[in-house]
C-alpha positions as CSV (number, residue, x, y, z in Angstrom):
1,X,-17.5,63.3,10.0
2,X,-15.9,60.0,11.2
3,X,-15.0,61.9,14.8
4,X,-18.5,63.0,14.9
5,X,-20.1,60.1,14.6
6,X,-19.0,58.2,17.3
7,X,-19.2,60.7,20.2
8,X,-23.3,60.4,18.5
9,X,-23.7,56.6,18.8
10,X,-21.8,57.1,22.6
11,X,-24.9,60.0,23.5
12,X,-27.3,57.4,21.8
13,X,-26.0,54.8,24.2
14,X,-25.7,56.4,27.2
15,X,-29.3,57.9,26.8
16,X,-30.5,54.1,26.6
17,X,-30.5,53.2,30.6
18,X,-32.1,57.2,31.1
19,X,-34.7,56.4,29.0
20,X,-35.8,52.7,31.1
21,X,-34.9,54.6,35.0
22,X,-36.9,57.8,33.7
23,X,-40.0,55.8,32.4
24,X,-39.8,52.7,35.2
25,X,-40.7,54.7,38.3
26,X,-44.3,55.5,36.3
27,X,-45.4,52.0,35.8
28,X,-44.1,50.5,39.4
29,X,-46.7,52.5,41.9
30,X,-50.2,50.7,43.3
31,X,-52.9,52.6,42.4
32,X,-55.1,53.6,45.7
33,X,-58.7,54.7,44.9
34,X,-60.2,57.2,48.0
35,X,-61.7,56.2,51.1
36,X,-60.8,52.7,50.1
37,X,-58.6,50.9,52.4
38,X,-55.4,48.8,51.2
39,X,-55.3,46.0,53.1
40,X,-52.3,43.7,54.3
41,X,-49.7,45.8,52.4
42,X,-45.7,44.0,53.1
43,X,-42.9,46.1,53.4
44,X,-39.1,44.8,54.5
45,X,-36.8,46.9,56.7
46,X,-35.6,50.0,54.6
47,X,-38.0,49.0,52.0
48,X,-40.0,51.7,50.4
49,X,-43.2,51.6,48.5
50,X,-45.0,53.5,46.1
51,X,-48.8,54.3,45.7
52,X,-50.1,56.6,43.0
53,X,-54.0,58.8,43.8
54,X,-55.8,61.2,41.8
55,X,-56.8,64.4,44.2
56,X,-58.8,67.1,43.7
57,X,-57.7,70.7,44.1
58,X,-57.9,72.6,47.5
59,X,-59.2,69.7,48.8
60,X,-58.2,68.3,52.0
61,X,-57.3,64.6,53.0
62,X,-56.3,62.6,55.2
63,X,-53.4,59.6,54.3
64,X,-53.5,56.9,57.2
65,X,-50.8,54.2,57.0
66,X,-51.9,51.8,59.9
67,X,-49.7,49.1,61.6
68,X,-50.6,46.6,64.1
69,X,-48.4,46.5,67.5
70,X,-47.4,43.3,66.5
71,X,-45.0,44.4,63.7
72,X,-42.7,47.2,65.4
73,X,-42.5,48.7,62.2
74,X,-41.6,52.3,62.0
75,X,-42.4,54.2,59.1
76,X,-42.8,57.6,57.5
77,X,-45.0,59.4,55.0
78,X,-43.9,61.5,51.8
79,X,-46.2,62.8,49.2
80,X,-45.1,64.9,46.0
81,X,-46.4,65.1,42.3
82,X,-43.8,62.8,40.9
83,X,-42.8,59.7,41.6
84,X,-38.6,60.7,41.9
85,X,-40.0,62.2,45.2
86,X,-37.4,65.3,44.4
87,X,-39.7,67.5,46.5
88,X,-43.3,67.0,48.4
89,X,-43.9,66.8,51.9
90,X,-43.2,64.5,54.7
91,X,-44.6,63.5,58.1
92,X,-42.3,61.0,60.3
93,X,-44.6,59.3,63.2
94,X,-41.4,58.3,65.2
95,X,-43.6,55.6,66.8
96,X,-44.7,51.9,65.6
97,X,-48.4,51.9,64.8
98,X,-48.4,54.0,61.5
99,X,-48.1,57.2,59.9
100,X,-50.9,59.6,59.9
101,X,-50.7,63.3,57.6
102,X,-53.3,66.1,56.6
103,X,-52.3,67.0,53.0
104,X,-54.4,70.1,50.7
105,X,-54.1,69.3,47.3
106,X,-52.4,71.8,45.4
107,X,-53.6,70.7,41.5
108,X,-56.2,68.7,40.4
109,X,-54.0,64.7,39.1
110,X,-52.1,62.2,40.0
111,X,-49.8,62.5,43.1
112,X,-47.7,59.7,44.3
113,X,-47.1,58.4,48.3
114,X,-44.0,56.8,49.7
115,X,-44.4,54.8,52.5
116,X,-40.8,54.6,53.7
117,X,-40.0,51.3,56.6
118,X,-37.6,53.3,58.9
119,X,-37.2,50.1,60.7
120,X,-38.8,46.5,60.6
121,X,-40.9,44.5,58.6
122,X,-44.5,43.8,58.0
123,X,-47.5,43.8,57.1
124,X,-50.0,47.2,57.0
125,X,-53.2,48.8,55.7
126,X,-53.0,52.2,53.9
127,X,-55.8,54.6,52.8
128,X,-56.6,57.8,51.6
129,X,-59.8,59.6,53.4
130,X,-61.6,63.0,52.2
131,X,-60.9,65.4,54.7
132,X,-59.1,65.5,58.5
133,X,-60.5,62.9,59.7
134,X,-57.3,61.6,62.4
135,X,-55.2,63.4,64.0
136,X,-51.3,63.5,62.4
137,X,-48.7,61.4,63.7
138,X,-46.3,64.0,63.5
139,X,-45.8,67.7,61.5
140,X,-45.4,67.7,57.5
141,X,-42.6,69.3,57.0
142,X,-41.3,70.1,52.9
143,X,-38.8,68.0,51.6
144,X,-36.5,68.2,48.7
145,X,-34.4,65.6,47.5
146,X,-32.5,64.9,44.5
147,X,-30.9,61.3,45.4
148,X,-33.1,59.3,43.1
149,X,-32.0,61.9,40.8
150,X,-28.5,61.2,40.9
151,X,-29.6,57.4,40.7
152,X,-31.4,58.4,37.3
153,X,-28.4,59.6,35.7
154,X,-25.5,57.8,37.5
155,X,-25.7,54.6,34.7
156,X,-26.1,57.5,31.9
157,X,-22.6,59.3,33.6
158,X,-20.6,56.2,33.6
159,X,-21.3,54.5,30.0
160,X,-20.8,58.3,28.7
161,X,-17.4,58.4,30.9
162,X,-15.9,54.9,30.2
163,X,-17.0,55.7,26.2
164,X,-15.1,59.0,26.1
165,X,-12.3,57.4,27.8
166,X,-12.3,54.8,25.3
167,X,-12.5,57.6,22.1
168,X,-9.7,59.5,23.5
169,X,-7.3,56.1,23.8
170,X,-8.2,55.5,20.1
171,X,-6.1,57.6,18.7
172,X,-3.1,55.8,20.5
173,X,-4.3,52.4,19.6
174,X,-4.2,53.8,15.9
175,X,-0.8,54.8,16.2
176,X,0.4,51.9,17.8
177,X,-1.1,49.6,15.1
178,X,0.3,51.8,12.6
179,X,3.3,51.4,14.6
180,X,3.7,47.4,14.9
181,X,2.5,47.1,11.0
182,X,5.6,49.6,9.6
183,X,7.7,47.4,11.8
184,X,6.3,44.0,10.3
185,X,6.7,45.7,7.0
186,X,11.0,46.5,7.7
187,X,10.9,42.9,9.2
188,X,9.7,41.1,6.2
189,X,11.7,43.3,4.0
190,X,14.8,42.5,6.1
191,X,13.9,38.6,5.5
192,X,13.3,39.3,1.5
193,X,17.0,40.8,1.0
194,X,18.5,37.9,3.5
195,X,16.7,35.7,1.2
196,X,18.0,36.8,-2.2
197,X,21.4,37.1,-0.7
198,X,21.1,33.2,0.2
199,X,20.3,32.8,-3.4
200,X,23.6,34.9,-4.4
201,X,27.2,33.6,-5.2
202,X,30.4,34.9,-6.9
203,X,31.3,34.5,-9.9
204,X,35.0,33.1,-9.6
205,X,36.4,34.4,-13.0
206,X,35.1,37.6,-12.7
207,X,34.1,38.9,-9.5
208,X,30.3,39.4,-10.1
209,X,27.3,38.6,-7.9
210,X,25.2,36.0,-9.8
211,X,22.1,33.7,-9.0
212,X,23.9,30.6,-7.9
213,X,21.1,28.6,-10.0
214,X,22.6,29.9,-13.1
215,X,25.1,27.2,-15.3
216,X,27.2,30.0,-16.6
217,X,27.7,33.8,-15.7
218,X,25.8,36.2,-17.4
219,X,29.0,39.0,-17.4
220,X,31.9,36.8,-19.0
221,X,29.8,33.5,-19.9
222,X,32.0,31.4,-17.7
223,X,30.7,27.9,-16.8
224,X,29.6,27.5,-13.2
């Protein structure tokens, strides 16, 4: 029982950081409604942002990210029904005035949009119209990809490593402690018998080892 319950409190405490990176992702995306533009939208080089929509199924639409010359900013699309973005699809426009794609809804919810800056910074408006309405910036190819995945787990793996570590050194630590206190204990013992032999002396009439406090020996009653 006392083995098993720390490797339980180590899964308890590695499942702590899963349980804010797995719930996190649902609260951070901006809820579009459609055919209602976003305006003046900011996004930093490499930065990506999230977007949440309820579609309809077998419907079509159109998701327009739209960038003004001024910016240079390149950007790509991805769209999937979680926000990890493991798989989806994905439409690159390899140019600097937006990302255009033509998406059919495959259920009736939520689905979530990345809009990814492949390079620069700025400011842009994004919607979501019913229908083909532009033409895409590029084809929308599938995707899948697990690297917010590994994110997701990666602080789990490491307090989950570093505590088994630890669990398997106990033993050792044990040992040694056992270790230093049977050595204290000889020490201490040694310094109790050196002690009592201080208080030791020989009886010169007889030969016997007496306490040297005594007046007269206990063996022949000779005065000290």
């Amino acid at each position: 029982m006392n083995k098993i319950t720390p490797i339980l409190i180590l899964i308890f405490a590695s499942l702590i950081p899963l349980l804010f990176t797995a719930t996190i992702p649902y609260a951070l995306p901006t809820r579009l409604h459609l055919d209602a533009r976003k305006s003046t939208e900011h996004s930093w080089d490499w930065e990506v942002k999230l977007y949440t929509i309820t579609l309809r199924e077998g419907s079509q639409y159109t998701i327009d990210v739209d960038i003004s010359d001024f910016w240079g900013m390149d950007v790509s699309l991805r769209i999937g029904e979680s926000p990890y973005m493991i798989k989806g699809f994905s439409v690159d426009s390899g140019g600097y005035t937006g990302a255009t794609m033509h998406f059919t809804a495959s259920k009736t919810g939520d689905y979530y949009i990345q809009v990814k800056s492949n390079s620069g910074s700025g400011f842009y408006d994004i919607i979501v119209e019913s229908g083909t309405t532009d033409p895409a910036t590029g084809p929308t190819d599938d995707f899948f990809d697990v690297s917010y995945l590994l994110v997701l787990i990666l602080p789990s793996i490491f307090i989950l490593a570093v505590g088994l570590i630890i669990l398997k050194k106990r033993p050792l630590l044990r040992k040694k402690r056992q270790f230093i206190s049977v050595y204290q204990k000889v020490e201490n013992e040694k310094k109790d018998v050196s002690v009592k032999k201080e208080e030791l002396m020989i009886c010169s009439y007889c030969g016997s080892e007496i306490n040297k406090n005594l007046k007269n020996c206990p063996q022949c009653n000779t005065s000290l």
